[in-house]
PDB file of N, H, CA, C and O in Angstrom:
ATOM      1  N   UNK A   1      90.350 104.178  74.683  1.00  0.00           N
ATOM      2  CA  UNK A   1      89.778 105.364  75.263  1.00  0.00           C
ATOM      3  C   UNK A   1      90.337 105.554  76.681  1.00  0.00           C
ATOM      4  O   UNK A   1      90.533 104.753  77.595  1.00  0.00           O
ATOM      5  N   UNK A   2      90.518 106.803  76.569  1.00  0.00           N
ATOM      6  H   UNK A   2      90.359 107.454  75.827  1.00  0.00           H
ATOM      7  CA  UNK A   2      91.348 107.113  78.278  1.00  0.00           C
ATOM      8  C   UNK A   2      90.436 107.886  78.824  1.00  0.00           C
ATOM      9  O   UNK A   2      90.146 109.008  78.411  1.00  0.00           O
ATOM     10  N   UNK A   3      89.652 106.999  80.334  1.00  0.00           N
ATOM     11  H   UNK A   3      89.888 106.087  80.670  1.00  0.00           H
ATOM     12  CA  UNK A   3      89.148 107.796  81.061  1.00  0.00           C
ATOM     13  C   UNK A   3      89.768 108.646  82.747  1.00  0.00           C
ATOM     14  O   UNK A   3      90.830 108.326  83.280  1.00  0.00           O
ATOM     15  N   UNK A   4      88.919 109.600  83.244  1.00  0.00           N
ATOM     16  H   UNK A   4      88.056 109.860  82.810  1.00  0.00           H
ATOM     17  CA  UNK A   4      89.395 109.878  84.542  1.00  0.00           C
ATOM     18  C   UNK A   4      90.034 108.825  85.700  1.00  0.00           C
ATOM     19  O   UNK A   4      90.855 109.097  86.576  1.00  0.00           O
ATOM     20  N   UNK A   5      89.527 107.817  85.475  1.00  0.00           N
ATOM     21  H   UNK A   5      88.859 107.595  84.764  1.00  0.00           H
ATOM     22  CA  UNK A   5      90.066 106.268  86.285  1.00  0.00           C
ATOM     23  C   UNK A   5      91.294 106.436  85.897  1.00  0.00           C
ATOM     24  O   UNK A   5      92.162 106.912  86.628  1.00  0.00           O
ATOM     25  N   UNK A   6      91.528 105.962  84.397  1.00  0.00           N
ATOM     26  H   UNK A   6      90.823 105.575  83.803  1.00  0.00           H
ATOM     27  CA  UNK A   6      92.492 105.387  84.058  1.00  0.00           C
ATOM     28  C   UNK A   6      93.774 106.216  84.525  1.00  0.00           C
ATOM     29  O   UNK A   6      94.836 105.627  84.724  1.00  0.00           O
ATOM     30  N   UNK A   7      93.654 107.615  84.697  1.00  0.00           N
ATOM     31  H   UNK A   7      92.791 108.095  84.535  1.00  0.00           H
ATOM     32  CA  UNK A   7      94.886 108.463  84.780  1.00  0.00           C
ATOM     33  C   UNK A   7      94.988 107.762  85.916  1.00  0.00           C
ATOM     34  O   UNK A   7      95.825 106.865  86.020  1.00  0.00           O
ATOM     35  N   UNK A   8      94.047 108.123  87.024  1.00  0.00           N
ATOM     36  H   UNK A   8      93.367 108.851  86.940  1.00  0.00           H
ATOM     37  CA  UNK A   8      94.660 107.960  88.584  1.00  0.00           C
ATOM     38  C   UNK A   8      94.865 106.879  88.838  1.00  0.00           C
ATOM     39  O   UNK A   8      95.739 106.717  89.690  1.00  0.00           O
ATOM     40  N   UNK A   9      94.431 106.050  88.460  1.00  0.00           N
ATOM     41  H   UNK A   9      93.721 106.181  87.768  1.00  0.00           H
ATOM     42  CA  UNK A   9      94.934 104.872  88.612  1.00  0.00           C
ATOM     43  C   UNK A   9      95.769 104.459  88.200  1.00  0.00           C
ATOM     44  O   UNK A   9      95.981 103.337  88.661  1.00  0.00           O
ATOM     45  N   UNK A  10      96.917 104.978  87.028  1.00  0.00           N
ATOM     46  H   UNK A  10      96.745 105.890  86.654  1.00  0.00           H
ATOM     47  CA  UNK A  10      97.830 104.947  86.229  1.00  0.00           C
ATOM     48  C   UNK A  10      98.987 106.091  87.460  1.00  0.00           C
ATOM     49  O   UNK A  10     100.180 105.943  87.726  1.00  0.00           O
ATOM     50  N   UNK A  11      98.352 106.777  87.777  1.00  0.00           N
ATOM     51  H   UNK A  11      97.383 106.897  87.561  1.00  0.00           H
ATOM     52  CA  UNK A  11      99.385 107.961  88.629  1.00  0.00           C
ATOM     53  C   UNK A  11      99.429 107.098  90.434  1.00  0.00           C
ATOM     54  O   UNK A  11     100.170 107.261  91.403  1.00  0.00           O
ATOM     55  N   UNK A  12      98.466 106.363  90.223  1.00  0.00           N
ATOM     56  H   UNK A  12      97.864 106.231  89.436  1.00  0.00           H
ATOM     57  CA  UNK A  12      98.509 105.585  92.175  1.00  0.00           C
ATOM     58  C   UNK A  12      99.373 104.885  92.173  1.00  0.00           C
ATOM     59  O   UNK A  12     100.175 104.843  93.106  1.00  0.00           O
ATOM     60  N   UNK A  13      99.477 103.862  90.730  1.00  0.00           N
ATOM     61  H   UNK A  13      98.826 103.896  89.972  1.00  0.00           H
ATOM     62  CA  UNK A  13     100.360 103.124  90.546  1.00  0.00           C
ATOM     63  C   UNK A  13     101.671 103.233  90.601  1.00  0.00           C
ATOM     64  O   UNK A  13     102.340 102.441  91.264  1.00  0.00           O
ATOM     65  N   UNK A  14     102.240 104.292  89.868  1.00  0.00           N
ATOM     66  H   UNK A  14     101.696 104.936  89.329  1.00  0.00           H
ATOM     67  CA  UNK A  14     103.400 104.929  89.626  1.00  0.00           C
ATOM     68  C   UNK A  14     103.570 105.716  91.539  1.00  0.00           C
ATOM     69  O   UNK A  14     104.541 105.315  92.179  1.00  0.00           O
ATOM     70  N   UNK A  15     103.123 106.195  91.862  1.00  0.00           N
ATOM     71  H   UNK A  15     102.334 106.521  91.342  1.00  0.00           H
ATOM     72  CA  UNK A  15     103.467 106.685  93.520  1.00  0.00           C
ATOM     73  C   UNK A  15     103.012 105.553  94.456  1.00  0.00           C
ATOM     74  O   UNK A  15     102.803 105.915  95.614  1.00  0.00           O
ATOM     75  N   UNK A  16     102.840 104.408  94.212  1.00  0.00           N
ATOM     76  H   UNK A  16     103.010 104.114  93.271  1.00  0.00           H
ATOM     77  CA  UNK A  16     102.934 103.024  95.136  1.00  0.00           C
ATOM     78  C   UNK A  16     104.202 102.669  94.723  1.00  0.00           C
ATOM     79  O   UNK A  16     104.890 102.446  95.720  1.00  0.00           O
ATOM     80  N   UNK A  17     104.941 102.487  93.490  1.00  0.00           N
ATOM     81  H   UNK A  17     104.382 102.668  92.681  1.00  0.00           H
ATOM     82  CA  UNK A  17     106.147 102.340  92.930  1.00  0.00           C
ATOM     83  C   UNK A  17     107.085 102.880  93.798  1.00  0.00           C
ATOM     84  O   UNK A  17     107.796 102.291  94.612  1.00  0.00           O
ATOM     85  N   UNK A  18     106.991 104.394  93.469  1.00  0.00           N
ATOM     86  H   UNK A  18     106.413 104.873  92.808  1.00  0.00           H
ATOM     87  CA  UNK A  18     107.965 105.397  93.690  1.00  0.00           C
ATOM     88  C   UNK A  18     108.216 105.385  95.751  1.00  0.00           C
ATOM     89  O   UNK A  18     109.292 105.568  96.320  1.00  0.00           O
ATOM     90  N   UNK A  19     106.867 105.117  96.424  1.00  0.00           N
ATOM     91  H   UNK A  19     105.992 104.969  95.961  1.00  0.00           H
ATOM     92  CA  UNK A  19     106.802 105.148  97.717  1.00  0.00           C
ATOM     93  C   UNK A  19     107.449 103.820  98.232  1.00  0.00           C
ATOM     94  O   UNK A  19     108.116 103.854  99.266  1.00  0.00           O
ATOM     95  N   UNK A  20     107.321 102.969  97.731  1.00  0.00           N
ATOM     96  H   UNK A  20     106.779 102.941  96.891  1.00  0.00           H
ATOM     97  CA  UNK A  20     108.134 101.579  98.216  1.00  0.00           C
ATOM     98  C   UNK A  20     109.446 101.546  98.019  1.00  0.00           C
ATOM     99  O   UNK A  20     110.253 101.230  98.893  1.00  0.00           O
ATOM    100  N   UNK A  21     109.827 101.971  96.503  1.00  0.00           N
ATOM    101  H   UNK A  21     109.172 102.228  95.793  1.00  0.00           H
ATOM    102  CA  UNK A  21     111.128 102.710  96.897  1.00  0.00           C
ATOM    103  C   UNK A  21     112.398 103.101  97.410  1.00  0.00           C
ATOM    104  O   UNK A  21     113.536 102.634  97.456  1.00  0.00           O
ATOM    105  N   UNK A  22     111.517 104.593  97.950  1.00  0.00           N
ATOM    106  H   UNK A  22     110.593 104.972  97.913  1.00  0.00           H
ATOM    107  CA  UNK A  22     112.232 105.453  98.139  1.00  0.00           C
ATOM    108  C   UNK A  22     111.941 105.752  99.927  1.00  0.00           C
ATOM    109  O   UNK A  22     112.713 106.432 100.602  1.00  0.00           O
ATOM    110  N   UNK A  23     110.648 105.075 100.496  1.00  0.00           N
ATOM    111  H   UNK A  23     110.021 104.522  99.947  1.00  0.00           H
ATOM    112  CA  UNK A  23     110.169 105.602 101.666  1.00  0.00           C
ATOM    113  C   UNK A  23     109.888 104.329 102.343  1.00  0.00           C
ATOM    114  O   UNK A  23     109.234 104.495 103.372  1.00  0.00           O
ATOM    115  N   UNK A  24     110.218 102.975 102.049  1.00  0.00           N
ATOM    116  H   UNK A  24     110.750 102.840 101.213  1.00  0.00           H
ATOM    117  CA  UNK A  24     109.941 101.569 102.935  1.00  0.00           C
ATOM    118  C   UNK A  24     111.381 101.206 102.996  1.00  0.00           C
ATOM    119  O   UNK A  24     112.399 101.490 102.364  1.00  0.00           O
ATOM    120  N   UNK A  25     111.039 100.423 104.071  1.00  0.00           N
ATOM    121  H   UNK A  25     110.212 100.193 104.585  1.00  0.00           H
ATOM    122  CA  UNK A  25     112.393  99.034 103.783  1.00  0.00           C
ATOM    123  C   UNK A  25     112.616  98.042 102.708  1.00  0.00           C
ATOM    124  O   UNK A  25     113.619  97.336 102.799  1.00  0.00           O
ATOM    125  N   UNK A  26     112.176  97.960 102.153  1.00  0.00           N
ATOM    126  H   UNK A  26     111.360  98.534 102.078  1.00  0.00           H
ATOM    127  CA  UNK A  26     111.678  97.431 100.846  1.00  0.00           C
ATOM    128  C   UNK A  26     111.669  95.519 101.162  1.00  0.00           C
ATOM    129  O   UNK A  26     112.360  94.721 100.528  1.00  0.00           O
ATOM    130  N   UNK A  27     110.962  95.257 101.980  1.00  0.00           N
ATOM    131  H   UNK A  27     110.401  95.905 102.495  1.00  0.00           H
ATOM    132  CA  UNK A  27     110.895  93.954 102.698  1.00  0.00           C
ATOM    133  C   UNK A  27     109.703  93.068 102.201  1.00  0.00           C
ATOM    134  O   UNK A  27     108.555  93.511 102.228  1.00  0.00           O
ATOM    135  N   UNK A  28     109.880  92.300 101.925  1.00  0.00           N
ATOM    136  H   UNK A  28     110.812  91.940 101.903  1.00  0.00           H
ATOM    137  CA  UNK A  28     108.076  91.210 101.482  1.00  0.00           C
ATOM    138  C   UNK A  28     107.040  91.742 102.035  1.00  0.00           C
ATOM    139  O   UNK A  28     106.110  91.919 101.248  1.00  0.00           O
ATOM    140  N   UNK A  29     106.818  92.133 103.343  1.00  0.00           N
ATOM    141  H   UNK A  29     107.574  91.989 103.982  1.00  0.00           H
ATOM    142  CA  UNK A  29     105.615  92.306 104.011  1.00  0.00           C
ATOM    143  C   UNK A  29     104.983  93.621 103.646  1.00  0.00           C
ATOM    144  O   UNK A  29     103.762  93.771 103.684  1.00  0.00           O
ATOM    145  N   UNK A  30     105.912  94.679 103.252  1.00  0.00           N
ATOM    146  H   UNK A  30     106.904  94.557 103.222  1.00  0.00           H
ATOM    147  CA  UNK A  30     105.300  96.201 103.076  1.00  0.00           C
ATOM    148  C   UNK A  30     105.193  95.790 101.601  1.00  0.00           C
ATOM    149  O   UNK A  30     104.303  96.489 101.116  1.00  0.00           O
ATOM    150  N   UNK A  31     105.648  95.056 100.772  1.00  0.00           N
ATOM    151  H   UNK A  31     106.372  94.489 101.165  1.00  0.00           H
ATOM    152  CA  UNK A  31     105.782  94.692  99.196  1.00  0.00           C
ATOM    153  C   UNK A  31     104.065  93.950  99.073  1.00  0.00           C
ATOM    154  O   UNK A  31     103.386  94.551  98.241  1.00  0.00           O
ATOM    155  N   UNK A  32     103.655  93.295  99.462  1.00  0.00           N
ATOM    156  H   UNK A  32     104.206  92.807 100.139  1.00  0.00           H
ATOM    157  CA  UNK A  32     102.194  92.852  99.900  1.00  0.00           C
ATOM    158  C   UNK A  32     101.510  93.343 100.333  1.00  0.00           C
ATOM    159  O   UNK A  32     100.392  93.203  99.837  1.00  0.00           O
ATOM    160  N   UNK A  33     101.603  94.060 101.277  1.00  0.00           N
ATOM    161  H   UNK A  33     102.511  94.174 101.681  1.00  0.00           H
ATOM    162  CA  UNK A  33     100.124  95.700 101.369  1.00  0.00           C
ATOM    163  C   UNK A  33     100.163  96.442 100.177  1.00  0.00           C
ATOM    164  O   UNK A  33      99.167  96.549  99.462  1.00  0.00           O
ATOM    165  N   UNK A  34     101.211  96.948  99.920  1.00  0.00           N
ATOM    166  H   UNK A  34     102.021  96.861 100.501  1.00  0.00           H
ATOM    167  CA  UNK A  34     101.296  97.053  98.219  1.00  0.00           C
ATOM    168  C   UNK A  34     100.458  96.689  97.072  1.00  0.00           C
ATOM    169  O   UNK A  34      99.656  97.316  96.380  1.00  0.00           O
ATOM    170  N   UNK A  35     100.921  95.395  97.084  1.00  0.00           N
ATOM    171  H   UNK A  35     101.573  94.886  97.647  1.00  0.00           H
ATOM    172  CA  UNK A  35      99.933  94.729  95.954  1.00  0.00           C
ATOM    173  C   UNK A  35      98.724  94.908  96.108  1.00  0.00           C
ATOM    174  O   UNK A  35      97.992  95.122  95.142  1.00  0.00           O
ATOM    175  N   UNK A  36      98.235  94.851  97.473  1.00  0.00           N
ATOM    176  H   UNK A  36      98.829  94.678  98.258  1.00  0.00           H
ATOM    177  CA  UNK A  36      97.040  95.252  98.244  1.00  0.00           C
ATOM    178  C   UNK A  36      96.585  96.193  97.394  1.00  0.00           C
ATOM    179  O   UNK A  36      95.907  96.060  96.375  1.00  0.00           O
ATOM    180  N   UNK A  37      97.108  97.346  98.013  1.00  0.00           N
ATOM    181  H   UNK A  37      97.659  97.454  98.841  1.00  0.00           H
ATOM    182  CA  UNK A  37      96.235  98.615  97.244  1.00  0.00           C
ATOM    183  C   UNK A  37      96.197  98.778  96.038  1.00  0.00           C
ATOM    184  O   UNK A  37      95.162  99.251  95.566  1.00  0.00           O
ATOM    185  N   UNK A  38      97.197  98.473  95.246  1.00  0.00           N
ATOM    186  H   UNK A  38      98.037  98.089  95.629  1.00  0.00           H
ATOM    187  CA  UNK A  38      97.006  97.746  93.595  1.00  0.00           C
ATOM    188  C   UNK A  38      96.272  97.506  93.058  1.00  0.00           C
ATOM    189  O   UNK A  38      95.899  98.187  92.103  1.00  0.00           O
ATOM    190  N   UNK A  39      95.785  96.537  93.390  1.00  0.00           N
ATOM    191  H   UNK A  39      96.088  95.984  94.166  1.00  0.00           H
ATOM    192  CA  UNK A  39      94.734  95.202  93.705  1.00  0.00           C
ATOM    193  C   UNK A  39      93.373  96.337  94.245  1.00  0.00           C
ATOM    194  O   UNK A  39      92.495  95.681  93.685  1.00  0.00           O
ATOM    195  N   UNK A  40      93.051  96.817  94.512  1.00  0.00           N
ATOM    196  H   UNK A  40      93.765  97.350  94.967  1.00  0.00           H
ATOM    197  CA  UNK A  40      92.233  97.931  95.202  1.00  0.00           C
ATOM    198  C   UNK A  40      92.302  99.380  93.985  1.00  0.00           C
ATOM    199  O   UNK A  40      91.395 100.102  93.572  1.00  0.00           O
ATOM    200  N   UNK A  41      93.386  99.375  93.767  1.00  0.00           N
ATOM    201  H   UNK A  41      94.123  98.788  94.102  1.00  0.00           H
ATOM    202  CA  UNK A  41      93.299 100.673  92.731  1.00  0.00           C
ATOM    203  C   UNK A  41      92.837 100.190  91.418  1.00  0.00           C
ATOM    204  O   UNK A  41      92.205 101.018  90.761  1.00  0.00           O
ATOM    205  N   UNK A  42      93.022  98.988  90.879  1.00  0.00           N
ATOM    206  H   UNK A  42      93.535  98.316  91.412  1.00  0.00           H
ATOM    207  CA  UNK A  42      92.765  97.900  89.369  1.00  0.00           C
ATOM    208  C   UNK A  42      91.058  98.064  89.619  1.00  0.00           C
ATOM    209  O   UNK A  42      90.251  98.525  88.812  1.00  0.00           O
ATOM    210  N   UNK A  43      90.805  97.580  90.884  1.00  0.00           N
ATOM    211  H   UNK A  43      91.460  97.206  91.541  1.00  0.00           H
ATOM    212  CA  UNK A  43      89.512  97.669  90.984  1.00  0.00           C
ATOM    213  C   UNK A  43      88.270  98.770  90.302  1.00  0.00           C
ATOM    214  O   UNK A  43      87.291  98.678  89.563  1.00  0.00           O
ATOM    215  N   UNK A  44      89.169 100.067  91.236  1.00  0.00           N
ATOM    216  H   UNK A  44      89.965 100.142  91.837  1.00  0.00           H
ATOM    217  CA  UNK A  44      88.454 101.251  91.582  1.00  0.00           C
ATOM    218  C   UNK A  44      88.444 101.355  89.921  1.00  0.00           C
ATOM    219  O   UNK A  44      87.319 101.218  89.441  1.00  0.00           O
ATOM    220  N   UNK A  45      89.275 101.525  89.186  1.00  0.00           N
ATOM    221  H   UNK A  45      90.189 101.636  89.576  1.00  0.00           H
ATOM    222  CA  UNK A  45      89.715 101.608  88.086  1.00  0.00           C
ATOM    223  C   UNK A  45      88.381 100.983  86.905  1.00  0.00           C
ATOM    224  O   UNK A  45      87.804 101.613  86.019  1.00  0.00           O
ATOM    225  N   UNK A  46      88.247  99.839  87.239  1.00  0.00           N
ATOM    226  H   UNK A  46      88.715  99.327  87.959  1.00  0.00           H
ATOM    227  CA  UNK A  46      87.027  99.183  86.107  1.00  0.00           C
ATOM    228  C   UNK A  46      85.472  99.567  86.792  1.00  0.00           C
ATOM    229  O   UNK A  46      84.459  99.833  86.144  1.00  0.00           O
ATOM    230  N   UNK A  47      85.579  99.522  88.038  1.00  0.00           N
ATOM    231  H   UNK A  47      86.401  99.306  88.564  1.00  0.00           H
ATOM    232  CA  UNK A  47      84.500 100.026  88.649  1.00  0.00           C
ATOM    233  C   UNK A  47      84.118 101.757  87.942  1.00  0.00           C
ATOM    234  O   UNK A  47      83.096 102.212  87.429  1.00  0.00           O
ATOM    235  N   UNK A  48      85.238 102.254  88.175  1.00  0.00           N
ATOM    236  H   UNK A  48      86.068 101.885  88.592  1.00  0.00           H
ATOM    237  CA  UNK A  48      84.801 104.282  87.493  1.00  0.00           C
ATOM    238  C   UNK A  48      84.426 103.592  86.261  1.00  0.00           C
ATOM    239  O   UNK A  48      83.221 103.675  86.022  1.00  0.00           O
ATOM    240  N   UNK A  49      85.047 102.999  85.496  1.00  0.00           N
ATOM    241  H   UNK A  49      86.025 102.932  85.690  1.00  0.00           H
ATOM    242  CA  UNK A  49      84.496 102.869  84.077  1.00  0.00           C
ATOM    243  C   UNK A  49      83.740 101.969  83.790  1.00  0.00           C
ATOM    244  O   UNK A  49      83.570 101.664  82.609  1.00  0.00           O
ATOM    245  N   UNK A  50      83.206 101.429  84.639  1.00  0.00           N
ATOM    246  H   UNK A  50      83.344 101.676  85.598  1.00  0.00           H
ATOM    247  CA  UNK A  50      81.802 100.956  84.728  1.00  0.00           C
ATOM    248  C   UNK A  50      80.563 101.731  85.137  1.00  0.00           C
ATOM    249  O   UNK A  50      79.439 101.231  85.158  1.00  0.00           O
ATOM    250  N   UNK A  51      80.778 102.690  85.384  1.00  0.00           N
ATOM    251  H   UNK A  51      81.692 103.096  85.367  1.00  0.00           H
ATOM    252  CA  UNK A  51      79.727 104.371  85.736  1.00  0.00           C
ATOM    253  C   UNK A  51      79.544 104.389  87.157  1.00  0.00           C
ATOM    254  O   UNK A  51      78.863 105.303  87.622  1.00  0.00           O
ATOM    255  N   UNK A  52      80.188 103.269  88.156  1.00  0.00           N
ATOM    256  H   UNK A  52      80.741 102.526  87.778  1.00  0.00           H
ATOM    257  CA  UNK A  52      79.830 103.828  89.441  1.00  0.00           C
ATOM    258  C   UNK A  52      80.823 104.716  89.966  1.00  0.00           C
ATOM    259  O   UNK A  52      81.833 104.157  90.393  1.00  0.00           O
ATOM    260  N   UNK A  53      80.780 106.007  90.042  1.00  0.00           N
ATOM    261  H   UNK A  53      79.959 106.462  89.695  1.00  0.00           H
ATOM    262  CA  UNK A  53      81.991 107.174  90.175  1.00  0.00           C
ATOM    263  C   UNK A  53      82.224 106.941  91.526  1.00  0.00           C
ATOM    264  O   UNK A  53      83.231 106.418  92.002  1.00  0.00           O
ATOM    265  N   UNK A  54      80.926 107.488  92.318  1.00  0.00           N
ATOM    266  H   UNK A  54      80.108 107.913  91.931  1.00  0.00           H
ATOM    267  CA  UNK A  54      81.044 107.084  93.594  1.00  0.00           C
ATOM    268  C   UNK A  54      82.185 106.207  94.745  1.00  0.00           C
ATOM    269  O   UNK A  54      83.090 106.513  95.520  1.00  0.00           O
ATOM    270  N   UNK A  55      81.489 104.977  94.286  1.00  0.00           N
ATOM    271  H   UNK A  55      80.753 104.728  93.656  1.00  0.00           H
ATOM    272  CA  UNK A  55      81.934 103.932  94.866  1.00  0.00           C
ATOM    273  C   UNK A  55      83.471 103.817  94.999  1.00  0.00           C
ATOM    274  O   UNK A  55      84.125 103.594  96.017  1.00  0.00           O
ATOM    275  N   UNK A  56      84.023 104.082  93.344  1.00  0.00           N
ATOM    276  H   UNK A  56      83.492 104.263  92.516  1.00  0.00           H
ATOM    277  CA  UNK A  56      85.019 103.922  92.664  1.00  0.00           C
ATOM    278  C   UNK A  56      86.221 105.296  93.612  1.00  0.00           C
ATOM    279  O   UNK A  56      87.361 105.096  94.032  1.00  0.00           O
ATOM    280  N   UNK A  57      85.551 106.354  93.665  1.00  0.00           N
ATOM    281  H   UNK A  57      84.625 106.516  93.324  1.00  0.00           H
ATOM    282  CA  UNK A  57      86.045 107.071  94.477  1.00  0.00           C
ATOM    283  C   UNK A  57      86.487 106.954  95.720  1.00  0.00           C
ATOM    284  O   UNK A  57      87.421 107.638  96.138  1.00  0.00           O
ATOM    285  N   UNK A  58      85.756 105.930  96.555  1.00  0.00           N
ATOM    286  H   UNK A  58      84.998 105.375  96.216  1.00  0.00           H
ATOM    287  CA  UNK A  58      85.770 105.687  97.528  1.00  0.00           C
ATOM    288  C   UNK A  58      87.148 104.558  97.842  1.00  0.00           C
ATOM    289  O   UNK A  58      88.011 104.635  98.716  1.00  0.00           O
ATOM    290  N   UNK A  59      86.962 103.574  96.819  1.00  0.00           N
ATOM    291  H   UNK A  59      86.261 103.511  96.109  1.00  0.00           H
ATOM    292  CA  UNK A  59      87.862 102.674  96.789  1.00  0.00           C
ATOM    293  C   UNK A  59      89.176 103.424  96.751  1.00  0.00           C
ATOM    294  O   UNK A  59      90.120 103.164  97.496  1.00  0.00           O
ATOM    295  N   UNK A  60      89.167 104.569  95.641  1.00  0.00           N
ATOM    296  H   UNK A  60      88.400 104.780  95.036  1.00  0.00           H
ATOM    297  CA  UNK A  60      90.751 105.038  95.173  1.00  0.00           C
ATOM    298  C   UNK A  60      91.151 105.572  96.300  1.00  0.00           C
ATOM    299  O   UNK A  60      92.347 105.289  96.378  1.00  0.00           O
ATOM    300  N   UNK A  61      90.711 106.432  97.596  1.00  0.00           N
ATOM    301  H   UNK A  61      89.740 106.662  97.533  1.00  0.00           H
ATOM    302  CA  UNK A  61      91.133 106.804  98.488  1.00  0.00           C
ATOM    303  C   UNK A  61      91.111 105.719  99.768  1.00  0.00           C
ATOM    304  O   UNK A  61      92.198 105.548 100.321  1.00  0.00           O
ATOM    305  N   UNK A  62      90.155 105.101 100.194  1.00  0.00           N
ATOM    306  H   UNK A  62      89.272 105.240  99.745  1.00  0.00           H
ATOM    307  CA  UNK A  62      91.015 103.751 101.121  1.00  0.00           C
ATOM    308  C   UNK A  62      92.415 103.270 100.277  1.00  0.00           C
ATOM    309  O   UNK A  62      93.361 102.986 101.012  1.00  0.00           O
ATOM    310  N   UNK A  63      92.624 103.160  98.954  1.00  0.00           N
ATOM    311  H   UNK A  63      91.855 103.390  98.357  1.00  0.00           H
ATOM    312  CA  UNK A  63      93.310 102.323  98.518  1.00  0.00           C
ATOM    313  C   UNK A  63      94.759 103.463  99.245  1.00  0.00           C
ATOM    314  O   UNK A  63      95.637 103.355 100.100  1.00  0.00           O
ATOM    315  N   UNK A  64      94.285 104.479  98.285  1.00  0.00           N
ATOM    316  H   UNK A  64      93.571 104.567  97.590  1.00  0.00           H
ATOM    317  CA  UNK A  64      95.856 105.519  99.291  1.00  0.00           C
ATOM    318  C   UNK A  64      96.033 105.624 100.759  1.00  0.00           C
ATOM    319  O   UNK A  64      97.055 105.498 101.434  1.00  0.00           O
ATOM    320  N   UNK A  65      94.950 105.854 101.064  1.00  0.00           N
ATOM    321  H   UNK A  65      94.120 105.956 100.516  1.00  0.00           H
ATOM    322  CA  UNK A  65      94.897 105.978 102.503  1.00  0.00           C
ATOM    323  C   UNK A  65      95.829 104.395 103.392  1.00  0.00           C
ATOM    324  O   UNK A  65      96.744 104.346 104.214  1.00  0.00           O
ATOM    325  N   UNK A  66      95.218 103.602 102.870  1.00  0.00           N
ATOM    326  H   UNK A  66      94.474 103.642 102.202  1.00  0.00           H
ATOM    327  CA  UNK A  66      95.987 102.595 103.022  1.00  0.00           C
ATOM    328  C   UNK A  66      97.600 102.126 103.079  1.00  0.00           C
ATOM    329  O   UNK A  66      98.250 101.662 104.015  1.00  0.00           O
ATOM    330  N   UNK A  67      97.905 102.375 101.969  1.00  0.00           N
ATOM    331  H   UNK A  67      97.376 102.752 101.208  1.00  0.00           H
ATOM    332  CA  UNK A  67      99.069 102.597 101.391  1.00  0.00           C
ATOM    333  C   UNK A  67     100.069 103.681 102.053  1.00  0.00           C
ATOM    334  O   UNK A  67     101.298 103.747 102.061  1.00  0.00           O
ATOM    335  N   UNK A  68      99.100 104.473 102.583  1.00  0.00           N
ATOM    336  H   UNK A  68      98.101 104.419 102.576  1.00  0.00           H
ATOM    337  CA  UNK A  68      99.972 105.510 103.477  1.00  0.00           C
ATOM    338  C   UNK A  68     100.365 105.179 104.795  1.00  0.00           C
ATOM    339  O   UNK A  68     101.281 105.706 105.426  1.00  0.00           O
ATOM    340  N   UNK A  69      99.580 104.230 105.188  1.00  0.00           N
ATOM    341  H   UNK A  69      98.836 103.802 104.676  1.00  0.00           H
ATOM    342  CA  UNK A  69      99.466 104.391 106.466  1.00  0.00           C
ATOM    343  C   UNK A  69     100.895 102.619 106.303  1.00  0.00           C
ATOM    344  O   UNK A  69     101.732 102.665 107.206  1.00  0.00           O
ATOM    345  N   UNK A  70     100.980 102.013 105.831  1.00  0.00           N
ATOM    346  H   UNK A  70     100.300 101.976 105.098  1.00  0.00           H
ATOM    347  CA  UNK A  70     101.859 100.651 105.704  1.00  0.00           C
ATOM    348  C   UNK A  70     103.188 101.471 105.310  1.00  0.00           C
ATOM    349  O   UNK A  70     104.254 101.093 105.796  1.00  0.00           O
ATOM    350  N   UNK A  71     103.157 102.738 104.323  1.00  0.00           N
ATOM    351  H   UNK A  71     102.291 103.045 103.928  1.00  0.00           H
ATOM    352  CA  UNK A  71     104.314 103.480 104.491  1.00  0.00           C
ATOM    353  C   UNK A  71     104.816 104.176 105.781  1.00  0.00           C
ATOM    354  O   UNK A  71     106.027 104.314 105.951  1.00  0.00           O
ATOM    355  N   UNK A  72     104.205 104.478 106.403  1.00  0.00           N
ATOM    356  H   UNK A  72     103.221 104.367 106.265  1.00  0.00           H
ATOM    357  CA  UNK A  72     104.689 105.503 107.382  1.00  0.00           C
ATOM    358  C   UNK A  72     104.614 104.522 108.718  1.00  0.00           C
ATOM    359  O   UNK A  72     105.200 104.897 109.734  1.00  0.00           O
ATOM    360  N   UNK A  73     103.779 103.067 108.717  1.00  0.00           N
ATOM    361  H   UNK A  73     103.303 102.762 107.892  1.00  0.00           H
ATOM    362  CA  UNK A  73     104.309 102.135 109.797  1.00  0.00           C
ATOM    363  C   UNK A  73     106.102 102.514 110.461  1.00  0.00           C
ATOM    364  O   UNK A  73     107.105 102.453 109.749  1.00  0.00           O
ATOM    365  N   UNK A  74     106.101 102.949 112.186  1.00  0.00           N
ATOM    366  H   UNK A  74     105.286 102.998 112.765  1.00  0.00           H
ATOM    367  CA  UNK A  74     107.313 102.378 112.132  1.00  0.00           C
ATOM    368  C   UNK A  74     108.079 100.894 112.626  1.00  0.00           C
ATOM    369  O   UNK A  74     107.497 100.118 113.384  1.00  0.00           O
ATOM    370  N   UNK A  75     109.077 100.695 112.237  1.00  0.00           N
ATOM    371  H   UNK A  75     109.550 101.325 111.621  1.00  0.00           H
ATOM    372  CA  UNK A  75     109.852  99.955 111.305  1.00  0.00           C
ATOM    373  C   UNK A  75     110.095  99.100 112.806  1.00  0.00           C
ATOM    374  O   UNK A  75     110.690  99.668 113.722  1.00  0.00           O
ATOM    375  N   UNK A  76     109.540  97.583 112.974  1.00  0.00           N
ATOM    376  H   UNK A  76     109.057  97.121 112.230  1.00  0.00           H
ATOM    377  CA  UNK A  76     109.905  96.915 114.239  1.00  0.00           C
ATOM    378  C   UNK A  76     110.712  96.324 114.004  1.00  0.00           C
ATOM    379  O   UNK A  76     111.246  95.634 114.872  1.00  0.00           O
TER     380      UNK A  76
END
């Protein structure tokens, strides 16, 4: 069964992919905040389909928000 989680969390995944990439240095350390939000999106993911929408919502956007912000770090 495919729920609303599963897409976005299936589509965060695929644009954490695509953003490391095409938009990092592609170095261990930005490769590990990464997994981070991963790890944070897997979450949000069993959490929505566990009925807390909320919460789960909350997680999926720190998880990007996150992820954005280790992308757009500049580069020391």
């Amino acid at each position: 069964m495919v729920t609303f989680f599963d897409i976005i969390s299936v589509a965060s995944f695929i644009g954490l992919a695509l953003a490391f990439f095409l938009w990092t240095e592609r170095d261990n350390r930005t490769l590990l905040h990464f997994v981070i939000s991963g790890t944070v999106l897997a979450v949000a993911n069993q959490v929505g389909n566990a009925g807390q929408s909320a919460f789960a919502f909350i997680l999926i956007v720190a998880a990007i928000a996150y992820a954005v912000v280790v992308a757009w770090r500049p580069v020391s």
